[in-house]
N, CA, C and O atoms as a printed pandas DataFrame, in Angstrom:
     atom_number atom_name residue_name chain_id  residue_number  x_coord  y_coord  z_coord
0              1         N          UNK        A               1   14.276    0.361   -5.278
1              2        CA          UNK        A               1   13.050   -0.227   -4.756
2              3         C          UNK        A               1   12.097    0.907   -4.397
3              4         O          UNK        A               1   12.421    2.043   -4.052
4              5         N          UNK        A               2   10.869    0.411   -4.534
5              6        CA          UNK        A               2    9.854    1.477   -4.312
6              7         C          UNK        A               2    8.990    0.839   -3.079
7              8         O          UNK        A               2    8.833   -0.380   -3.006
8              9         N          UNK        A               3    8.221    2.095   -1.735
9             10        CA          UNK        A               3    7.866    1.521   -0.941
10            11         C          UNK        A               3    6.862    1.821   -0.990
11            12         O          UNK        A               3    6.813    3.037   -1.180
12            13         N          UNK        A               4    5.892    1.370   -0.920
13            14        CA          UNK        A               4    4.466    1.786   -0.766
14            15         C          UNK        A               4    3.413    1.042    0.604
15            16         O          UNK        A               4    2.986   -0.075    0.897
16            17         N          UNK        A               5    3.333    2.800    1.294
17            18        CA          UNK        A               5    2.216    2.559    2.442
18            19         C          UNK        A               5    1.036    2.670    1.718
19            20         O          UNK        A               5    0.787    3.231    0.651
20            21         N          UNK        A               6    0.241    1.925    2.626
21            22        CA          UNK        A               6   -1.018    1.884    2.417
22            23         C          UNK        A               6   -2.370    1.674    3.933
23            24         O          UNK        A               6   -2.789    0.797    4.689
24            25         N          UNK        A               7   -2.562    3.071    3.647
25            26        CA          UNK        A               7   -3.415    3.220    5.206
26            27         C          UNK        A               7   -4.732    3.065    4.450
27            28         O          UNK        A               7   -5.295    3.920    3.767
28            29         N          UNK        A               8   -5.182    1.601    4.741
29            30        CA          UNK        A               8   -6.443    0.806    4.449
30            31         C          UNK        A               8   -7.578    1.574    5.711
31            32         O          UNK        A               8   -7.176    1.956    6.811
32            33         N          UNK        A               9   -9.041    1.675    5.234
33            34        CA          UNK        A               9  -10.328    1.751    5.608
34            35         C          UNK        A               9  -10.950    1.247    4.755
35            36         O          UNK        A               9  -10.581    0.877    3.641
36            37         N          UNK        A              10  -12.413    1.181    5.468
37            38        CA          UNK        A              10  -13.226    0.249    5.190
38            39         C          UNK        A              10  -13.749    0.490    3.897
39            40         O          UNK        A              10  -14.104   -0.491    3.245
40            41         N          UNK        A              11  -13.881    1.844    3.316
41            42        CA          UNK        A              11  -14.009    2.001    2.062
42            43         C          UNK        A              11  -13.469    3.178    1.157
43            44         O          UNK        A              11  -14.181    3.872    0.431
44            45         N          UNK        A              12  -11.937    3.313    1.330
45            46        CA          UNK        A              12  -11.281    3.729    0.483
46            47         C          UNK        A              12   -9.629    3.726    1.599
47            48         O          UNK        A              12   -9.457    3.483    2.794
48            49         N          UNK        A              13   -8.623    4.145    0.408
49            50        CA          UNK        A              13   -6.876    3.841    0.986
50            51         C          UNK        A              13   -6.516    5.225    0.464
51            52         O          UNK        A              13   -6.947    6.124   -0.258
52            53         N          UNK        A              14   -5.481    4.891    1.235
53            54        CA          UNK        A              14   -4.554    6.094    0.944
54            55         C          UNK        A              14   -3.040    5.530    0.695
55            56         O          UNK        A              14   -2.217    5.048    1.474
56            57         N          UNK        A              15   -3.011    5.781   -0.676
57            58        CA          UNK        A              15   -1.592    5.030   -0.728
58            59         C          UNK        A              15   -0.743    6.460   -1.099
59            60         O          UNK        A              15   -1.169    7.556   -1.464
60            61         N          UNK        A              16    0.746    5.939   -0.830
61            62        CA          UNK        A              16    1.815    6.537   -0.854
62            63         C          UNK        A              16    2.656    5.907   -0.838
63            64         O          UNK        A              16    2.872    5.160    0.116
64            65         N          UNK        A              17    3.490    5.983   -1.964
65            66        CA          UNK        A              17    5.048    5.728   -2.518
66            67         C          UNK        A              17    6.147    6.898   -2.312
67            68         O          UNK        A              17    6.137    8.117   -2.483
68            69         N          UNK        A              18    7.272    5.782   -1.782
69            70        CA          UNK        A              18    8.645    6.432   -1.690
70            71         C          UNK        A              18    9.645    5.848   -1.842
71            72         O          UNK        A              18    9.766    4.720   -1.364
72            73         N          UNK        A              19   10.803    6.532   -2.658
73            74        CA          UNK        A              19   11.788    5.664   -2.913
74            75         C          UNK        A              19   12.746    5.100   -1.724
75            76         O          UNK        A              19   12.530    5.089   -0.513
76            77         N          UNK        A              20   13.881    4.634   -2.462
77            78        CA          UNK        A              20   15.053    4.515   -1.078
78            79         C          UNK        A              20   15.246    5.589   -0.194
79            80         O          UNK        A              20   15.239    5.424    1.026
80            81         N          UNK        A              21   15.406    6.607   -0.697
81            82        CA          UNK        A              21   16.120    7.620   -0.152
82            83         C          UNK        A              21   15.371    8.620    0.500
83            84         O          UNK        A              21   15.843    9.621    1.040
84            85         N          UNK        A              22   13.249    8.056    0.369
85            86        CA          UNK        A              22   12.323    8.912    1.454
86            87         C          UNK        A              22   11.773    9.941    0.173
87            88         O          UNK        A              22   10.822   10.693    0.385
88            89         N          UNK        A              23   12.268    9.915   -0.802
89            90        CA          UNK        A              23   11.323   11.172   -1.714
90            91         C          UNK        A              23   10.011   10.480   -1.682
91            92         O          UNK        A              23    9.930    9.281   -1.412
92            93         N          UNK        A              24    9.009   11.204   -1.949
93            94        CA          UNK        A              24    8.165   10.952   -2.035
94            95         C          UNK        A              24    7.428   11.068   -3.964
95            96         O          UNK        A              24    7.187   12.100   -4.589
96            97         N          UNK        A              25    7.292    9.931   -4.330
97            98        CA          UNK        A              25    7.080    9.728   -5.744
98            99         C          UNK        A              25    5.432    9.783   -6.169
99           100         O          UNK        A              25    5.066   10.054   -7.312
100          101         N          UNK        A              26    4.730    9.552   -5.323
101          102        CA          UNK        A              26    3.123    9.512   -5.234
102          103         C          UNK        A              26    2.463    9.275   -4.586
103          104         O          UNK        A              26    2.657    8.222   -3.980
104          105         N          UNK        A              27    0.940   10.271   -4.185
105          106        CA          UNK        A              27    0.243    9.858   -3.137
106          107         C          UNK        A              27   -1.234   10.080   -3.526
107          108         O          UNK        A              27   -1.525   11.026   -4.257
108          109         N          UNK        A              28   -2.062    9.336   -3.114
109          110        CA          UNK        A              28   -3.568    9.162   -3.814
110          111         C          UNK        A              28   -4.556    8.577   -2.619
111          112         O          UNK        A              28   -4.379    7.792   -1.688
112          113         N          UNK        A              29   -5.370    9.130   -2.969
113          114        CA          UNK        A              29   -7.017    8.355   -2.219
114          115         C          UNK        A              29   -7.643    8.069   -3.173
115          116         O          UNK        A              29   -7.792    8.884   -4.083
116          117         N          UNK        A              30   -8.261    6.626   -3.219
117          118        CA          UNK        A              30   -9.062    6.096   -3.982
118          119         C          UNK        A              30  -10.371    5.056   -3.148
119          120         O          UNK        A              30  -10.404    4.639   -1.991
120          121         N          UNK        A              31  -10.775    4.984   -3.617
121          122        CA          UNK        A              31  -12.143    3.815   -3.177
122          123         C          UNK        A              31  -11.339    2.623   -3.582
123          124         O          UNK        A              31  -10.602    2.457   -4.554
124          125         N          UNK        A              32  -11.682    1.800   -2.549
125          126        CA          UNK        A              32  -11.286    0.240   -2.124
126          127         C          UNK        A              32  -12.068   -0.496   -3.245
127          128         O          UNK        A              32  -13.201   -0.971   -3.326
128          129         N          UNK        A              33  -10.477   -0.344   -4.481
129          130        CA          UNK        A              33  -11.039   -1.539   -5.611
130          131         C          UNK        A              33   -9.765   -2.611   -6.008
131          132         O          UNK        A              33   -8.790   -2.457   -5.272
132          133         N          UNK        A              34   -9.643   -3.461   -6.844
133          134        CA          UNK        A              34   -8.825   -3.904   -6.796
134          135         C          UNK        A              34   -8.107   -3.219   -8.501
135          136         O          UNK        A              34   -6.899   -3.151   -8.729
136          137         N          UNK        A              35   -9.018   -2.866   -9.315
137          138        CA          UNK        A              35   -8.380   -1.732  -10.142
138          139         C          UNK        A              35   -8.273   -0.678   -9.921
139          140         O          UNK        A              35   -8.296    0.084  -10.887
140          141         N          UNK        A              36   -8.136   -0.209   -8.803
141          142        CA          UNK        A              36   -7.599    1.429   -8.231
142          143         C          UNK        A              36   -5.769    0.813   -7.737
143          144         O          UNK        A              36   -4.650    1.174   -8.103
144          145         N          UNK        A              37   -6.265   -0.242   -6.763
145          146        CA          UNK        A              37   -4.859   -0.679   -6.502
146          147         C          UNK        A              37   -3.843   -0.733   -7.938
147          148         O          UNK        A              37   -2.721   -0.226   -7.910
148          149         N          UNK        A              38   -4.390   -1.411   -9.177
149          150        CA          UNK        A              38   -3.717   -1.861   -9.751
150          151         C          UNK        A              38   -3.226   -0.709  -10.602
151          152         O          UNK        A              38   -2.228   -0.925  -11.291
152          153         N          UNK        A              39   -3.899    0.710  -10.656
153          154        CA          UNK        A              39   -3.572    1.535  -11.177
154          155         C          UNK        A              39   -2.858    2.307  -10.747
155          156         O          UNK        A              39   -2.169    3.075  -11.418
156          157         N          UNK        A              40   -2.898    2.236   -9.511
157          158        CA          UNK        A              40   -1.774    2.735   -8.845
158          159         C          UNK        A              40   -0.167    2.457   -8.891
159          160         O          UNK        A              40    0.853    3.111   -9.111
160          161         N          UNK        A              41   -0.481    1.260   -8.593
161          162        CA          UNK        A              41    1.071    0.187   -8.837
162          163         C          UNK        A              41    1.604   -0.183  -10.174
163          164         O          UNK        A              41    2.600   -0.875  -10.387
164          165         N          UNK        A              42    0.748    0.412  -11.122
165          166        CA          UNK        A              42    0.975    0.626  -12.668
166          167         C          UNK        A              42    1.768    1.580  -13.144
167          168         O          UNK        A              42    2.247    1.404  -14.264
168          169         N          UNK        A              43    2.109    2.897  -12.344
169          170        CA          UNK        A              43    3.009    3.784  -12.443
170          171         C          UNK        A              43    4.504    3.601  -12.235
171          172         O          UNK        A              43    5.352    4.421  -12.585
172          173         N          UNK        A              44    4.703    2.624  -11.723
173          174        CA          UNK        A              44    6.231    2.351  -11.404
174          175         C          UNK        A              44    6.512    1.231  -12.014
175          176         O          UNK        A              44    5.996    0.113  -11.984
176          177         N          UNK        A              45    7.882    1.927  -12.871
177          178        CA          UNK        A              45    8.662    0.670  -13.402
178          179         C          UNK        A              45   10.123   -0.238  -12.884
179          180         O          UNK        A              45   10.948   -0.969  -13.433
180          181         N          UNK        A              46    9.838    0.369  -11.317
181          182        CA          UNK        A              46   10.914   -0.620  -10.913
182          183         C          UNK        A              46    9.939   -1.794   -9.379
183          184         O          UNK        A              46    8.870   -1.650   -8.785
184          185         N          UNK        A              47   10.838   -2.642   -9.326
185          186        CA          UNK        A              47   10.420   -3.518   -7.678
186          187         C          UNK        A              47    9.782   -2.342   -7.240
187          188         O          UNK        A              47   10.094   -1.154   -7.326
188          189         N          UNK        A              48    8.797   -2.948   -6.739
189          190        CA          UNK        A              48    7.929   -2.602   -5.667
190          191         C          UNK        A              48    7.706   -3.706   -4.367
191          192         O          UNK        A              48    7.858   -4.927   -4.412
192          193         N          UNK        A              49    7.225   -2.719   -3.000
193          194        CA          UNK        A              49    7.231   -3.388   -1.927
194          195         C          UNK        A              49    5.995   -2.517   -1.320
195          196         O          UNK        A              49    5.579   -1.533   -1.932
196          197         N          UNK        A              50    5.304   -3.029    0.202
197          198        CA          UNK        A              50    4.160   -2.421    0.132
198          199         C          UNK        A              50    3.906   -3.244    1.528
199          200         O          UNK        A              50    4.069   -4.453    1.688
200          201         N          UNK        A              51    3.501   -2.360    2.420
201          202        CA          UNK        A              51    3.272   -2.487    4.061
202          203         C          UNK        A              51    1.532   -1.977    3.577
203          204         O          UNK        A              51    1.163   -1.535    2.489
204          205         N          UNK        A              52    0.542   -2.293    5.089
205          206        CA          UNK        A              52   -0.637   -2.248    5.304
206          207         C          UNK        A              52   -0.412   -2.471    6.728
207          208         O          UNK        A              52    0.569   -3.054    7.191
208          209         N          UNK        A              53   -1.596   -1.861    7.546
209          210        CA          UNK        A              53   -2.116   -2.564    8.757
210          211         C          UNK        A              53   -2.517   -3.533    8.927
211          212         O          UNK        A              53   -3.237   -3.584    7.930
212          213         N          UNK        A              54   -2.751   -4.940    9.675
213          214        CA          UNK        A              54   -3.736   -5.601    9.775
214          215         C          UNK        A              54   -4.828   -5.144   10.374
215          216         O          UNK        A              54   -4.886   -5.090   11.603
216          217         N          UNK        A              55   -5.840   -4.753    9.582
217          218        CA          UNK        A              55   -7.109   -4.097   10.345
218          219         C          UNK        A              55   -7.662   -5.342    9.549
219          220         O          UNK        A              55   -7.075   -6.211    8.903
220          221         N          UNK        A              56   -9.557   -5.033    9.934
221          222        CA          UNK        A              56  -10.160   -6.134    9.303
222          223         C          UNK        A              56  -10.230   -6.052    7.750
223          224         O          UNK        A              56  -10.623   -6.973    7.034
224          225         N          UNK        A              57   -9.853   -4.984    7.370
225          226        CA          UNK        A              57  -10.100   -5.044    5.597
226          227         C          UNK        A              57   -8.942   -5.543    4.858
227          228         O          UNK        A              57   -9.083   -5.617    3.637
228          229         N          UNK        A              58   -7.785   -5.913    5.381
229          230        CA          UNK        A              58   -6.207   -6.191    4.981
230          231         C          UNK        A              58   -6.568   -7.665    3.956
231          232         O          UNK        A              58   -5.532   -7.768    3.299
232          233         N          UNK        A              59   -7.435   -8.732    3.547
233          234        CA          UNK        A              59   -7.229   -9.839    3.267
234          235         C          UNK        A              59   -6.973   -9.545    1.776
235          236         O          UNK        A              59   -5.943   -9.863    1.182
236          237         N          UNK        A              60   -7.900   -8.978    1.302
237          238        CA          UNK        A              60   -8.174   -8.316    0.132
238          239         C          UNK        A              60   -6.889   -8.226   -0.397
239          240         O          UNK        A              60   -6.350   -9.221   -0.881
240          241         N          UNK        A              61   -6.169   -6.801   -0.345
241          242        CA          UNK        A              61   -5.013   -6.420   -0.815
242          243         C          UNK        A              61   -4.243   -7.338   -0.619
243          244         O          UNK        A              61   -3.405   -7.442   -1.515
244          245         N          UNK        A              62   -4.140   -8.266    0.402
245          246        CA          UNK        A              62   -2.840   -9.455    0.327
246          247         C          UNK        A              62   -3.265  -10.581   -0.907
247          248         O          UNK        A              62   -2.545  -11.386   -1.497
248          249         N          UNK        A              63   -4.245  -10.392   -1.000
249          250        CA          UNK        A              63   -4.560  -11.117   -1.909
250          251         C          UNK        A              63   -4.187  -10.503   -3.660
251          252         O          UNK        A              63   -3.852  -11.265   -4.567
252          253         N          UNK        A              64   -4.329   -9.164   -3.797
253          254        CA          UNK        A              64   -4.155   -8.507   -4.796
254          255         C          UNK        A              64   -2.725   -8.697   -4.719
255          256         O          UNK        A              64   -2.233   -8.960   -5.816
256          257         N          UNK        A              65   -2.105   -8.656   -3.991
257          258        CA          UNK        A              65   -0.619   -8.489   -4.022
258          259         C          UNK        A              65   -0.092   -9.816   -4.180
259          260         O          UNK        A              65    0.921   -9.779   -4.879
260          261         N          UNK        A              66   -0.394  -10.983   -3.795
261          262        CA          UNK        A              66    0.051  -12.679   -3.692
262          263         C          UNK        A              66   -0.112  -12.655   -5.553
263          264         O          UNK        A              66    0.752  -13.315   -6.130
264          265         N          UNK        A              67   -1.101  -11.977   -6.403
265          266        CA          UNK        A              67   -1.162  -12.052   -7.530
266          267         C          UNK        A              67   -0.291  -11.544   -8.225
267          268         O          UNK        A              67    0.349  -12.121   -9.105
268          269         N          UNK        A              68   -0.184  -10.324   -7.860
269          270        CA          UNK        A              68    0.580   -9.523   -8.420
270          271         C          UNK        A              68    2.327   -9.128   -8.530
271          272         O          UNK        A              68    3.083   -8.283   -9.009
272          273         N          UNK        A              69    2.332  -10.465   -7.674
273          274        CA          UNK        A              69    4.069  -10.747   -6.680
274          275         C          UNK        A              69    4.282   -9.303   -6.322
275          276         O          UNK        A              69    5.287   -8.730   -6.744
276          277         N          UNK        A              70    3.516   -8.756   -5.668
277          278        CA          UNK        A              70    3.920   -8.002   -4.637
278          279         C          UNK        A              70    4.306   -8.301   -3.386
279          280         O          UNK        A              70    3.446   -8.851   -2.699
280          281         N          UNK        A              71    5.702   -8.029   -2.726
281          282        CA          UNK        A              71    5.535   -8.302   -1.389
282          283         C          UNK        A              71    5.071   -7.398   -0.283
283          284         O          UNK        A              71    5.455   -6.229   -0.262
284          285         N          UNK        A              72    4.165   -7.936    0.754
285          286        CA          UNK        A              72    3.507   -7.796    1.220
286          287         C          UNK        A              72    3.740   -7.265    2.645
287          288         O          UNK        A              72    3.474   -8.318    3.225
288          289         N          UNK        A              73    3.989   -6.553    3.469
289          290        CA          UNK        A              73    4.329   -6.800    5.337
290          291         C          UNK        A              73    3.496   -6.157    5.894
291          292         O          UNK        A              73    3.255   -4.979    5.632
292          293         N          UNK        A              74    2.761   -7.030    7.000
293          294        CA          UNK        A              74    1.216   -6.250    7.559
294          295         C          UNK        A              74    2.259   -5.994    8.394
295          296         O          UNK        A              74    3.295   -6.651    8.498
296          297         N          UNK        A              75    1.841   -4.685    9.180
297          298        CA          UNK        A              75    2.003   -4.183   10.100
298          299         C          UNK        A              75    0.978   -4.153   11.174
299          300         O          UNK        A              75   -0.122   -3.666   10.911
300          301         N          UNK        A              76    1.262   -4.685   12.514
301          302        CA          UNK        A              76    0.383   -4.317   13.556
302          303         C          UNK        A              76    0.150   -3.018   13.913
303          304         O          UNK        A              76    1.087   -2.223   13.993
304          305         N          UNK        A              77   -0.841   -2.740   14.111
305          306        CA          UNK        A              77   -1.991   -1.387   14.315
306          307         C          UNK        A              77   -1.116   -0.525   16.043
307          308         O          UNK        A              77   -1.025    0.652   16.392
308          309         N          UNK        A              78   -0.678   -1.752   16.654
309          310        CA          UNK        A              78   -0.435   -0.860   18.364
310          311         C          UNK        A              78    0.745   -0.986   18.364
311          312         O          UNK        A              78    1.307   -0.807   19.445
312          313         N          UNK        A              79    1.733   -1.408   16.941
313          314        CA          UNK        A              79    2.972   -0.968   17.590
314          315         C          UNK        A              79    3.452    0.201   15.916
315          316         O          UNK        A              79    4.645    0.305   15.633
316          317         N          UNK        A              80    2.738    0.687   15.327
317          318        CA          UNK        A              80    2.864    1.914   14.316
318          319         C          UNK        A              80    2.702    3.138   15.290
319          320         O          UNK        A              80    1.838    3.306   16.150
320          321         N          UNK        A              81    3.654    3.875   14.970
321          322        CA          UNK        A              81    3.796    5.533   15.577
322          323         C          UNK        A              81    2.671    5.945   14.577
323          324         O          UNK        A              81    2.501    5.609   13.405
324          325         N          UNK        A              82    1.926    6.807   15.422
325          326        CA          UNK        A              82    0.699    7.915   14.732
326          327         C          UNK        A              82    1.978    8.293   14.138
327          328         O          UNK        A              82    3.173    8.181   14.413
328          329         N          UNK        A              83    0.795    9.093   12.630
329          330        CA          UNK        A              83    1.617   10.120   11.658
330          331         C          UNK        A              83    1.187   11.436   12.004
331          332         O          UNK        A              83    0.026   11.709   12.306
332          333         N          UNK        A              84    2.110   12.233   11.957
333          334        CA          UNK        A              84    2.234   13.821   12.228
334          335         C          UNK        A              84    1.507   14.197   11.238
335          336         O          UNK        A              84    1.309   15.395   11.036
C-alpha cells in the first residue's frame, strides 16, 4: 500500500508518498488542480491511500478521490503534530 499526505493550501499542495515501511517514494508541489492530483497518483501501480487536513479547501480533493476510489481520511488540523 502506498500512503499519500497531502498538506492542502489555498492554492497549491504538497504531496508526499510513502510506502509501508516509511521510504519515501515521492514528493512534489504543484498548483491546486485536479490534473496535477491526477498526475501525481498516476505514478503508482499499486493501492493507494491518502490523508488531508480538513481545512476549508479539503472538498475538492475528496471529491477527486470519491472518483477516483481513492480512500480518503481527513485529518483534523488541532490534533496533527507540527512537522519537523
Amino acid at each position: 500500500m502506498i500512503h499519500v499526505g497531502i498538506d492542502l493550501h489555498s492554492r497549491n499542495m504538497t504531496l508526499v508518498a510513502i510506502n509501508d515501511n516509511g521510504k519515501l517514494l515521492a514528493k512534489e508541489k504543484v498548483n491546486n488542480t485536479p490534473a496535477n492530483l491526477s498526475q501525481f497518483f498516476r505514478q503508482f501501480n499499486e493501492p493507494v491511500q491518502s490523508v488531508v487536513e480538513c481545512t476549508s479547501y479539503w472538498y475538492w480533493v475528496a471529491d477527486w478521490c470519491r472518483e477516483k476510489n481513492v480512500p480518503l481520511q481527513l485529518a483534523h488540523a488541532k490534533m496533527l503534530k507540527a512537522i519537523s
